[in-house]
PyMOL Python script that loads the backbone (N, CA, C, O; Angstrom):
from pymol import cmd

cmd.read_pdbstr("""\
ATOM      1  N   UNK A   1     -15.697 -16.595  16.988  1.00  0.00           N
ATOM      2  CA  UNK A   1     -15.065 -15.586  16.166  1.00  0.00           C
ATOM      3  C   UNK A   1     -14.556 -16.225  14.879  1.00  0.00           C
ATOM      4  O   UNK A   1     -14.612 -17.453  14.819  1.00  0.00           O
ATOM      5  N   UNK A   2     -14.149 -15.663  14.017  1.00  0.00           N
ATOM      6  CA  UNK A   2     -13.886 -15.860  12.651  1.00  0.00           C
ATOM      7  C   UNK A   2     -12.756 -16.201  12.768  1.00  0.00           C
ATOM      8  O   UNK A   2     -12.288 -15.918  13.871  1.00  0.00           O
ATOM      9  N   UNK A   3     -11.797 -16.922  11.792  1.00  0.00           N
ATOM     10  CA  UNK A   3     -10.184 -17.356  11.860  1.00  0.00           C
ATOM     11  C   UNK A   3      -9.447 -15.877  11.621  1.00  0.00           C
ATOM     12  O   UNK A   3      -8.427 -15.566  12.237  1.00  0.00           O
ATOM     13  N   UNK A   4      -9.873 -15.306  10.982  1.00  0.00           N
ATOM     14  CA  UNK A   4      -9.170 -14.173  10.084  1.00  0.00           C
ATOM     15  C   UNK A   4      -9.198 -13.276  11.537  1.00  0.00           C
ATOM     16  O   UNK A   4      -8.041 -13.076  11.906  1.00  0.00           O
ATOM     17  N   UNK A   5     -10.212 -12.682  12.461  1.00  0.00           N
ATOM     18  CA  UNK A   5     -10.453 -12.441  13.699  1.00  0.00           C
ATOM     19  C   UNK A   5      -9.163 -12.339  14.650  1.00  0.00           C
ATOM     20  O   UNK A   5      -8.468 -11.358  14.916  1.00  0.00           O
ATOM     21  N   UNK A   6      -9.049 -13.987  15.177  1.00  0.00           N
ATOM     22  CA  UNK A   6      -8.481 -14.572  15.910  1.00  0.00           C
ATOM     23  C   UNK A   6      -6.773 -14.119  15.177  1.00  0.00           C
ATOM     24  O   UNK A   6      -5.977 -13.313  15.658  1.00  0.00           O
ATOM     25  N   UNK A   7      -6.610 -14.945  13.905  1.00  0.00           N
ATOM     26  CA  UNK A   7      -5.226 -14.398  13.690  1.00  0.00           C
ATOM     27  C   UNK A   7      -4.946 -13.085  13.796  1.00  0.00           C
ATOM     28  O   UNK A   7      -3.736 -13.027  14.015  1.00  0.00           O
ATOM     29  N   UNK A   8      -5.398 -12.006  13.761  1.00  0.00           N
ATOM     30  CA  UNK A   8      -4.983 -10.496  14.022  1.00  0.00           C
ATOM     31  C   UNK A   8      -4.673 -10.616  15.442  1.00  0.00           C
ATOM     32  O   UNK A   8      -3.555 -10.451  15.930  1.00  0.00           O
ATOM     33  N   UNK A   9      -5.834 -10.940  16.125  1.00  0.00           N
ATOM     34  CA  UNK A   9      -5.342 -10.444  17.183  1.00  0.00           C
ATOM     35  C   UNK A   9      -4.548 -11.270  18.229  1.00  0.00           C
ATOM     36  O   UNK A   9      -4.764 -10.995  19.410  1.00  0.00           O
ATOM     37  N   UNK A  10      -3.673 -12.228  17.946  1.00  0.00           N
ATOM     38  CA  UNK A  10      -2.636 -12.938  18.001  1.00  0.00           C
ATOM     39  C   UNK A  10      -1.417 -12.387  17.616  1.00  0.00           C
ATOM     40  O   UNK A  10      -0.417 -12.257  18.322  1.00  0.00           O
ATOM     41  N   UNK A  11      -1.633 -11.928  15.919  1.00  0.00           N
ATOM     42  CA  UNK A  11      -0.255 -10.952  15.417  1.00  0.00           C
ATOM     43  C   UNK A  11      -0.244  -9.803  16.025  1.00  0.00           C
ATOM     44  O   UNK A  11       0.839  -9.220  15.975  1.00  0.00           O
ATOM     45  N   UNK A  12      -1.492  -9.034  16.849  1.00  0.00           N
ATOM     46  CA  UNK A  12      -1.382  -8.119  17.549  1.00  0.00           C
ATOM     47  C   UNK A  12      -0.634  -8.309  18.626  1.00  0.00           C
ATOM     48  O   UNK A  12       0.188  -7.432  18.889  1.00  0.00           O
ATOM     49  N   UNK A  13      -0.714  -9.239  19.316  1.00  0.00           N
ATOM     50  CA  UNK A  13      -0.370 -10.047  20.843  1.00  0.00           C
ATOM     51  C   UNK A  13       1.094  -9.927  20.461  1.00  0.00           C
ATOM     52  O   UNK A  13       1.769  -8.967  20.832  1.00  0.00           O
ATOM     53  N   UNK A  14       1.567 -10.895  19.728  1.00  0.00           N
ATOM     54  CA  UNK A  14       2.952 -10.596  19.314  1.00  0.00           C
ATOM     55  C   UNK A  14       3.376  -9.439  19.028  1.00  0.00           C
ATOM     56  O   UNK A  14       4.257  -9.146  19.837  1.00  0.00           O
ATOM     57  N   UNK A  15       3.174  -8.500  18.175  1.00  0.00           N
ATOM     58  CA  UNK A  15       4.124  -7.260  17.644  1.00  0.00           C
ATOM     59  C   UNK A  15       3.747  -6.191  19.056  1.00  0.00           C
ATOM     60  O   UNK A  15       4.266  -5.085  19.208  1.00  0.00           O
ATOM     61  N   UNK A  16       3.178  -6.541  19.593  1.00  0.00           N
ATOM     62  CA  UNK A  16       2.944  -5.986  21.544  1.00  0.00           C
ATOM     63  C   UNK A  16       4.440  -6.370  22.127  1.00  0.00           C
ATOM     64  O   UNK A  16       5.283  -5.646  22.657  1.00  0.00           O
ATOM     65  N   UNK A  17       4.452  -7.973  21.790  1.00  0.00           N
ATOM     66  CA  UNK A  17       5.626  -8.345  22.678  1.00  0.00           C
ATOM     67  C   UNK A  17       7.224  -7.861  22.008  1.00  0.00           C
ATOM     68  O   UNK A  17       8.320  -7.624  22.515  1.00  0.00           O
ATOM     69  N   UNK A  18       6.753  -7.865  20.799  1.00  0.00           N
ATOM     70  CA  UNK A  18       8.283  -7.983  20.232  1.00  0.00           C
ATOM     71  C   UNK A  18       8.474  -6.072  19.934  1.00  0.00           C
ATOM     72  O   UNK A  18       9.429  -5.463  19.453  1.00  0.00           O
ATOM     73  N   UNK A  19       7.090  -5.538  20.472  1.00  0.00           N
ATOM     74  CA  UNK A  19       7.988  -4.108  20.971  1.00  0.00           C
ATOM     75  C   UNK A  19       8.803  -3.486  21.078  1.00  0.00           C
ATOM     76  O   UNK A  19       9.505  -2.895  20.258  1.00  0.00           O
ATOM     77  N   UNK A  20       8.809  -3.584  22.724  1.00  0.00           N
ATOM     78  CA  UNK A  20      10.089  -4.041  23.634  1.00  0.00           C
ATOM     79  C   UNK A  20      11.332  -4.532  23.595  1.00  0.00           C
ATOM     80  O   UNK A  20      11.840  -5.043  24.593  1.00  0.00           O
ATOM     81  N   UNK A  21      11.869  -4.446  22.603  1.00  0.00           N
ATOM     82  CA  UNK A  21      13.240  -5.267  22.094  1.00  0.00           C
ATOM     83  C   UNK A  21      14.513  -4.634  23.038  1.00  0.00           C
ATOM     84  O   UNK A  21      15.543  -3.985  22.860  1.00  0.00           O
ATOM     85  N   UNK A  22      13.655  -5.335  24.308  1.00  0.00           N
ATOM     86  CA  UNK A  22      15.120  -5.079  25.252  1.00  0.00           C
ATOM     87  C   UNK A  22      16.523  -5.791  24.958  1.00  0.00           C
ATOM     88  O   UNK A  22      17.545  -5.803  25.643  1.00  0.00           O
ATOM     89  N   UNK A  23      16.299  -6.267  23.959  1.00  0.00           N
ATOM     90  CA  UNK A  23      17.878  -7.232  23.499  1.00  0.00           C
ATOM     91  C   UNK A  23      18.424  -6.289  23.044  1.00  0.00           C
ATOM     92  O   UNK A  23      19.613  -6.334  23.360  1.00  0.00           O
ATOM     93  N   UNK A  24      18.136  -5.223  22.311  1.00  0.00           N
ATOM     94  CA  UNK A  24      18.822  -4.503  21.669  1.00  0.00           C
ATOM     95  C   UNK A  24      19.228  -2.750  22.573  1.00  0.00           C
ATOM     96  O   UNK A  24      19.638  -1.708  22.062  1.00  0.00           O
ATOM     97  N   UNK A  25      18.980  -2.985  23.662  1.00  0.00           N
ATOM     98  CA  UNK A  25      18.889  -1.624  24.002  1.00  0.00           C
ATOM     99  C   UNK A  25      20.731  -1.239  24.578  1.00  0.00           C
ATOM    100  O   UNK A  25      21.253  -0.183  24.936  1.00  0.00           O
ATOM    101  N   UNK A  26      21.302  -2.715  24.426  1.00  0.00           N
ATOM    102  CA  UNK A  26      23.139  -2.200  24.803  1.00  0.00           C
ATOM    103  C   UNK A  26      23.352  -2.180  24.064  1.00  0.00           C
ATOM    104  O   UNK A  26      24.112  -1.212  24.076  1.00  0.00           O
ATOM    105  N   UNK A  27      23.330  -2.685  22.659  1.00  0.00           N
ATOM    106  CA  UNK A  27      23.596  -3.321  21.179  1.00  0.00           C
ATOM    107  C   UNK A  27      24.414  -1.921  20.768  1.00  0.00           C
ATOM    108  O   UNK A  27      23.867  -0.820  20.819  1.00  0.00           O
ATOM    109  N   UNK A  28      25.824  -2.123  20.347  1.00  0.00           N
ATOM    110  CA  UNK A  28      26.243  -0.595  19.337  1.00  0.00           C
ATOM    111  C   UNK A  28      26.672  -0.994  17.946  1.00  0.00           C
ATOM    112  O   UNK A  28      27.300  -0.284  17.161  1.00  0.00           O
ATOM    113  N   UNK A  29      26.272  -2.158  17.758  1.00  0.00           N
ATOM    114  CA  UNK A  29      26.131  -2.670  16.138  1.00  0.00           C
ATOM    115  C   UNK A  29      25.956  -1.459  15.332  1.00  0.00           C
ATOM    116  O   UNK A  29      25.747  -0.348  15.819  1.00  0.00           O
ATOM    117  N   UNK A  30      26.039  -1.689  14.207  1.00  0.00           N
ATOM    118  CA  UNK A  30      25.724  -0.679  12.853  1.00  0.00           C
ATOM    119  C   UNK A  30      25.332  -1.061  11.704  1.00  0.00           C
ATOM    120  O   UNK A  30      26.091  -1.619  10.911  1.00  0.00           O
ATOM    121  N   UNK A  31      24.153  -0.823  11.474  1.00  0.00           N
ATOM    122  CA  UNK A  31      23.391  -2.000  10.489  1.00  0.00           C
ATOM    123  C   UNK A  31      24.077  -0.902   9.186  1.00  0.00           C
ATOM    124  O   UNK A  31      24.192   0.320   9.274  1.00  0.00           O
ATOM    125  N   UNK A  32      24.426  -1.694   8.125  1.00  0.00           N
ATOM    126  CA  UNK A  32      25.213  -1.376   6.287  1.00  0.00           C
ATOM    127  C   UNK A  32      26.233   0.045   7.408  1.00  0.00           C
ATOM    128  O   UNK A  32      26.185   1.222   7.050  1.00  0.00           O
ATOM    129  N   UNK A  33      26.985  -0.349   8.587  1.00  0.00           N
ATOM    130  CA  UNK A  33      27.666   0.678   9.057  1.00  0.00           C
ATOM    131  C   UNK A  33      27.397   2.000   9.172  1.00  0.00           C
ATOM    132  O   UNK A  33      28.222   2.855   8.852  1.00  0.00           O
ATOM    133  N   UNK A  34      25.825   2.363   9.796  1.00  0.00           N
ATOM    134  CA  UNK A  34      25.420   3.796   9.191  1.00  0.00           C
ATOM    135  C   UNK A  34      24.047   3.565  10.674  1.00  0.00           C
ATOM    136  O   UNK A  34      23.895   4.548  11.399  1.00  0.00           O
ATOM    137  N   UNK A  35      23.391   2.596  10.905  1.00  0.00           N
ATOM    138  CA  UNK A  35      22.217   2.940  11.501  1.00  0.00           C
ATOM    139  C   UNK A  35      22.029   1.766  12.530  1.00  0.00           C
ATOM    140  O   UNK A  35      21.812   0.585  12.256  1.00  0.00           O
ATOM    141  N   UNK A  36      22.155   2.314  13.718  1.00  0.00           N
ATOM    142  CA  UNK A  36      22.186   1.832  15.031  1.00  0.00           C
ATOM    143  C   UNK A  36      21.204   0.587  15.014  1.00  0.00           C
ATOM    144  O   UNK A  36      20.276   0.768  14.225  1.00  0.00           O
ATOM    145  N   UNK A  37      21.166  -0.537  15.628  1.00  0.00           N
ATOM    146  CA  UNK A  37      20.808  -1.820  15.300  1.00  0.00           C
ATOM    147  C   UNK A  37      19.112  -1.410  15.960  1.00  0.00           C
ATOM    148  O   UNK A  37      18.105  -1.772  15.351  1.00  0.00           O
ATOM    149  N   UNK A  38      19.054  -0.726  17.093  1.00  0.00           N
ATOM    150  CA  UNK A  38      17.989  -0.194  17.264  1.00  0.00           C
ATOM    151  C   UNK A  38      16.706   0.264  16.174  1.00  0.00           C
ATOM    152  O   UNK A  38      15.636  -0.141  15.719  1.00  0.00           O
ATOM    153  N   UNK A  39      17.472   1.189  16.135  1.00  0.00           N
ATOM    154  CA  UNK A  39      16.750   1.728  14.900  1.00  0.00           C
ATOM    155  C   UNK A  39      16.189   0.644  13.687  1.00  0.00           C
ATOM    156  O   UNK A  39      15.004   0.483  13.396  1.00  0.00           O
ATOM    157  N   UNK A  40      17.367  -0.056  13.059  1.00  0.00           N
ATOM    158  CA  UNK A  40      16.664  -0.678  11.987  1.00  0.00           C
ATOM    159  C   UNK A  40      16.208  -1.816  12.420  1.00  0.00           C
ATOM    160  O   UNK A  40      16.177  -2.737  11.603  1.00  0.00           O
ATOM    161  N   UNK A  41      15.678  -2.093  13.967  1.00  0.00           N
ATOM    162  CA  UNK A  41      15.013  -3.155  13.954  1.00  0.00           C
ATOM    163  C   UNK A  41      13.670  -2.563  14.105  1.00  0.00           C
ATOM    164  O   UNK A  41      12.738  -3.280  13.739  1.00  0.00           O
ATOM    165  N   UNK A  42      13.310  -1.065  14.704  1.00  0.00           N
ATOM    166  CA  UNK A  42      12.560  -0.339  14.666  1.00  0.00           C
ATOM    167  C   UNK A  42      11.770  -0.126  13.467  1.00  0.00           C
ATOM    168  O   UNK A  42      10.541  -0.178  13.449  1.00  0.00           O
ATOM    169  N   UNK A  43      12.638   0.157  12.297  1.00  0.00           N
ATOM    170  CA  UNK A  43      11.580   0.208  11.087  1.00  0.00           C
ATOM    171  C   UNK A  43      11.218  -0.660  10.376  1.00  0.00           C
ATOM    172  O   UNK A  43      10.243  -0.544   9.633  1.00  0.00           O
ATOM    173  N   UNK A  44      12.039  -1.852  10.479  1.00  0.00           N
ATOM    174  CA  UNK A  44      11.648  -3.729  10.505  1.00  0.00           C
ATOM    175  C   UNK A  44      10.053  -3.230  11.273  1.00  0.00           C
ATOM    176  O   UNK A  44       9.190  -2.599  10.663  1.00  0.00           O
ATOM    177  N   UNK A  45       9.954  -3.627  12.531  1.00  0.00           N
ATOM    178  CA  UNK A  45       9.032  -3.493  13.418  1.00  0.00           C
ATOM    179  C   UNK A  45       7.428  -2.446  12.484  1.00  0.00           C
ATOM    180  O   UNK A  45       6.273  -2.754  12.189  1.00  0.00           O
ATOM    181  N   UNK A  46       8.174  -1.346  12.354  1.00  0.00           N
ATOM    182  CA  UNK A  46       7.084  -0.316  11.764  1.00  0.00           C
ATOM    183  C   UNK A  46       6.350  -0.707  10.362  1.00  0.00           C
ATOM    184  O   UNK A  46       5.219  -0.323  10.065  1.00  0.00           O
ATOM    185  N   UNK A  47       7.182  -1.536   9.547  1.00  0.00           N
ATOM    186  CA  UNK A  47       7.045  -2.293   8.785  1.00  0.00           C
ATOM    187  C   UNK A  47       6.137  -3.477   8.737  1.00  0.00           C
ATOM    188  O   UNK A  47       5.217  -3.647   7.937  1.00  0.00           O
ATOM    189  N   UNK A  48       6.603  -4.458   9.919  1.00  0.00           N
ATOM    190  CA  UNK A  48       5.433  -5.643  10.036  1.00  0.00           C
ATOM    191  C   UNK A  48       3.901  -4.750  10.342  1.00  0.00           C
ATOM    192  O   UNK A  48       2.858  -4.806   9.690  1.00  0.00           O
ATOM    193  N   UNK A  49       4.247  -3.861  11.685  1.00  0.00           N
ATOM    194  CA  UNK A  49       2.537  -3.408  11.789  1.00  0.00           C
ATOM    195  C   UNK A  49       2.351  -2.696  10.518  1.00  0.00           C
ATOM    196  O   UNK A  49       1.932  -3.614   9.812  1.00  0.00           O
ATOM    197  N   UNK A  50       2.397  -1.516   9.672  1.00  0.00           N
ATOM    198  CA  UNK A  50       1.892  -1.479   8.900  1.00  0.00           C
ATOM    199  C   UNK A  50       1.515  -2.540   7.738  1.00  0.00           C
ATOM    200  O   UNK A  50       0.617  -2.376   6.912  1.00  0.00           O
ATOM    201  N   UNK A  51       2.083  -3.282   7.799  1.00  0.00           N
ATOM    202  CA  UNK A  51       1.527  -4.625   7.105  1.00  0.00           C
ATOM    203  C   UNK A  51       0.500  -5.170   7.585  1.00  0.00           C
ATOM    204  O   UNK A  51      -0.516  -5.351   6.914  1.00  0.00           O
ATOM    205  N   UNK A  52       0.634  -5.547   8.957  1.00  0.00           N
ATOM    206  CA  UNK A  52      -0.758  -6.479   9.604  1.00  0.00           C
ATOM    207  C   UNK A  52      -1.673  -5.482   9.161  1.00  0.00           C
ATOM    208  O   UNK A  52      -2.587  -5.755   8.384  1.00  0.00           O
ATOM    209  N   UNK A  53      -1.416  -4.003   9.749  1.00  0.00           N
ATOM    210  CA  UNK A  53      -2.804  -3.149   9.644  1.00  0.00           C
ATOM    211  C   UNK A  53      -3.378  -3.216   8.283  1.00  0.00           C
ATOM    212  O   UNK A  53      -4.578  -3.080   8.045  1.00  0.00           O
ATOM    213  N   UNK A  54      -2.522  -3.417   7.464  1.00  0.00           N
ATOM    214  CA  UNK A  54      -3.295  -3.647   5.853  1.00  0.00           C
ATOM    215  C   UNK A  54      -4.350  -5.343   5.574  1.00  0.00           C
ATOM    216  O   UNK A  54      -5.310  -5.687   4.885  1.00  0.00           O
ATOM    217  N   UNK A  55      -3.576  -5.872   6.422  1.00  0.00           N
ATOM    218  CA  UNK A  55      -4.177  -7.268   6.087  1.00  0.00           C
ATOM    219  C   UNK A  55      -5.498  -7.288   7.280  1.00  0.00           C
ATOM    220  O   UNK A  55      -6.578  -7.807   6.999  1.00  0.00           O
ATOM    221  N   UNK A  56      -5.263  -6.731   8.447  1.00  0.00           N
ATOM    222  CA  UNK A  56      -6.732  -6.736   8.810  1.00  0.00           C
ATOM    223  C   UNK A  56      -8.017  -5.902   8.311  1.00  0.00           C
ATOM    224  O   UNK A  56      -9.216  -6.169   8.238  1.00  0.00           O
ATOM    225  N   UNK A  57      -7.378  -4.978   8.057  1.00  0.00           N
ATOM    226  CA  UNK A  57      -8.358  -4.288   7.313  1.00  0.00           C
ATOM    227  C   UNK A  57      -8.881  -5.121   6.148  1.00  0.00           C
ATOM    228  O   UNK A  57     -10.098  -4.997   6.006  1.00  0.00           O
ATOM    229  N   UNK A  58      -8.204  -6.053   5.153  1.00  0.00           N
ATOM    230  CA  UNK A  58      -8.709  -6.717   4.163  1.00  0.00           C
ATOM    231  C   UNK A  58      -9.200  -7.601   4.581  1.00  0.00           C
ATOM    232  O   UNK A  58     -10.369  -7.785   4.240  1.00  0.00           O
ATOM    233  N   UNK A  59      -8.682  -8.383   5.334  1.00  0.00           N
ATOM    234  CA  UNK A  59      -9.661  -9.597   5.703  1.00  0.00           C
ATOM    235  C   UNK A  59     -10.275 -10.067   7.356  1.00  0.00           C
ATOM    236  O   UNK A  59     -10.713 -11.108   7.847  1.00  0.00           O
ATOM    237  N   UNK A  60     -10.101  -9.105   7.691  1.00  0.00           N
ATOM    238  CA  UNK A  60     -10.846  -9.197   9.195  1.00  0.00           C
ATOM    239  C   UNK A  60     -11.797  -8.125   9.562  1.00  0.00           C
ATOM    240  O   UNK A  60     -12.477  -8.297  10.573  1.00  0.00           O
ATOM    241  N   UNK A  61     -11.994  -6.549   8.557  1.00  0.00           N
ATOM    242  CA  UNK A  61     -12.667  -5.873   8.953  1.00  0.00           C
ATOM    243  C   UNK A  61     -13.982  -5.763   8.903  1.00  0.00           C
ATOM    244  O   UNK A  61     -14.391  -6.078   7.786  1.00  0.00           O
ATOM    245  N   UNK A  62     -14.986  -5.390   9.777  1.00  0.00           N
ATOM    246  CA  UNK A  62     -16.242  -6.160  10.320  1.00  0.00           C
ATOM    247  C   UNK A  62     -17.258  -5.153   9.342  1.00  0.00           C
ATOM    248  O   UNK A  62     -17.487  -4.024   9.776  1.00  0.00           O
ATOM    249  N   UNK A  63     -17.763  -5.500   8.241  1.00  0.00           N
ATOM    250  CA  UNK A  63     -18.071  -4.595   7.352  1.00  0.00           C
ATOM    251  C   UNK A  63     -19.559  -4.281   7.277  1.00  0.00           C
ATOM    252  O   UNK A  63     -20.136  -3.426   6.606  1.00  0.00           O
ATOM    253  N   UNK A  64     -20.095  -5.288   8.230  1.00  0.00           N
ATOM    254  CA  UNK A  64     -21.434  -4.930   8.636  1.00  0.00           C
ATOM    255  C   UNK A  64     -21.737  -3.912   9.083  1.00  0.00           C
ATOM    256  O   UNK A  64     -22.871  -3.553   8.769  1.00  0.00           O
ATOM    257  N   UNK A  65     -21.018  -3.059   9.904  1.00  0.00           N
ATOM    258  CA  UNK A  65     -20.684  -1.553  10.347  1.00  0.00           C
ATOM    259  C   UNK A  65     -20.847  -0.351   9.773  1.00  0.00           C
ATOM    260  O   UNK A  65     -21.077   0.746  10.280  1.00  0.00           O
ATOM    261  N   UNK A  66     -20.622  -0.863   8.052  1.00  0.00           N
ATOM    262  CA  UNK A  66     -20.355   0.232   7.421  1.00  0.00           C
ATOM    263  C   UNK A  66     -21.582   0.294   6.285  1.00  0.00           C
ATOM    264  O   UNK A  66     -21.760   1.147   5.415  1.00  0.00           O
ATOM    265  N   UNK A  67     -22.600  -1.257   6.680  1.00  0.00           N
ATOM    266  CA  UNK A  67     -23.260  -1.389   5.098  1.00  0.00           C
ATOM    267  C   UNK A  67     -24.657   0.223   5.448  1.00  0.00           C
ATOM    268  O   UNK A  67     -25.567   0.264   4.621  1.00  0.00           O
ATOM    269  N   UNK A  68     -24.684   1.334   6.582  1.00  0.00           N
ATOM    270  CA  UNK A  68     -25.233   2.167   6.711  1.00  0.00           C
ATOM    271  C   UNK A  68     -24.799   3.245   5.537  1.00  0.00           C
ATOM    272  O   UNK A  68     -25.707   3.960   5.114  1.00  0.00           O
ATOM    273  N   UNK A  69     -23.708   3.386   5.075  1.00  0.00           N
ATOM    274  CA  UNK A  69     -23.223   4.456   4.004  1.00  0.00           C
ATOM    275  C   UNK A  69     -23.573   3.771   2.807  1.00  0.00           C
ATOM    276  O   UNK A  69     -23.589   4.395   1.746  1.00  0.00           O
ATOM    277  N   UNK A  70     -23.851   2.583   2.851  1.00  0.00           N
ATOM    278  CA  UNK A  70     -23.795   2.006   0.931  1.00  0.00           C
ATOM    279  C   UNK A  70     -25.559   1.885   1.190  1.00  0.00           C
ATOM    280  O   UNK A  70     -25.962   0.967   0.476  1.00  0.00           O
ATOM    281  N   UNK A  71     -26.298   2.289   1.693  1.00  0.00           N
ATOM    282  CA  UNK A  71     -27.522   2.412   1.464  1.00  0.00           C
ATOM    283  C   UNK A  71     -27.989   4.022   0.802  1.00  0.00           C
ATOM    284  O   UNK A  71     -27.657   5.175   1.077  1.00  0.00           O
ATOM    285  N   UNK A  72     -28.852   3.449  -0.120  1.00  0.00           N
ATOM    286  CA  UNK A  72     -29.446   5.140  -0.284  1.00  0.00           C
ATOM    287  C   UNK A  72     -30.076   5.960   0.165  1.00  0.00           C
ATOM    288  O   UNK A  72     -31.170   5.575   0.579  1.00  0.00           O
ATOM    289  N   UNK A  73     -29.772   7.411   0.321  1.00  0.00           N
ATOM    290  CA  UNK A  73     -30.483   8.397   1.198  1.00  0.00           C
ATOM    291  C   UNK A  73     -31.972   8.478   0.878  1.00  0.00           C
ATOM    292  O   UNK A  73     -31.751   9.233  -0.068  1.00  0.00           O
ATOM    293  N   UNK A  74     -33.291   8.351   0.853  1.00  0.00           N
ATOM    294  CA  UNK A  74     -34.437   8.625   0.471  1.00  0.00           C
ATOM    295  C   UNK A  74     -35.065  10.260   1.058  1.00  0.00           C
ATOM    296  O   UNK A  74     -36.192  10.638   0.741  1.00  0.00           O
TER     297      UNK A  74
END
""", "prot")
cmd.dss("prot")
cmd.show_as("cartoon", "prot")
cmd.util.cbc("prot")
cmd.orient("prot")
């Protein structure tokens, strides 16, 4: 497999594990005193995956798949 490959689905492996953020599920912190520590580790979280999902798509997506649409119809 390719490096670019392998690292996704490693950062996948991780943001799997770091899910689950059972550390935080007694937590009554208040992140800037307004939003439950939950939560803003939640959109932290929603944040990294939409990031990875941008970076695999740029450099891991398998584009041989797609070279059927960039051909011309005859």
């Amino acid at each position: 497999m390719k490096k670019p490959v392998v690292i996704s689905i490693l950062a996948f492996v991780v943001l799997f594990i770091l899910h689950h953020d059972f550390w935080n599920w007694g937590d009554r912190t208040l992140v800037f005193g307004v939003i439950p520590v939950g939560l803003a580790y939640h959109v932290g979280y929603s944040l990294a995956a939409a990031l990875l999902w941008y970076l695999v798509c740029r450099f891991a997506w398998p584009h041989s798949i797609e070279k059927w649409a960039d051909e011309p119809n005859d």
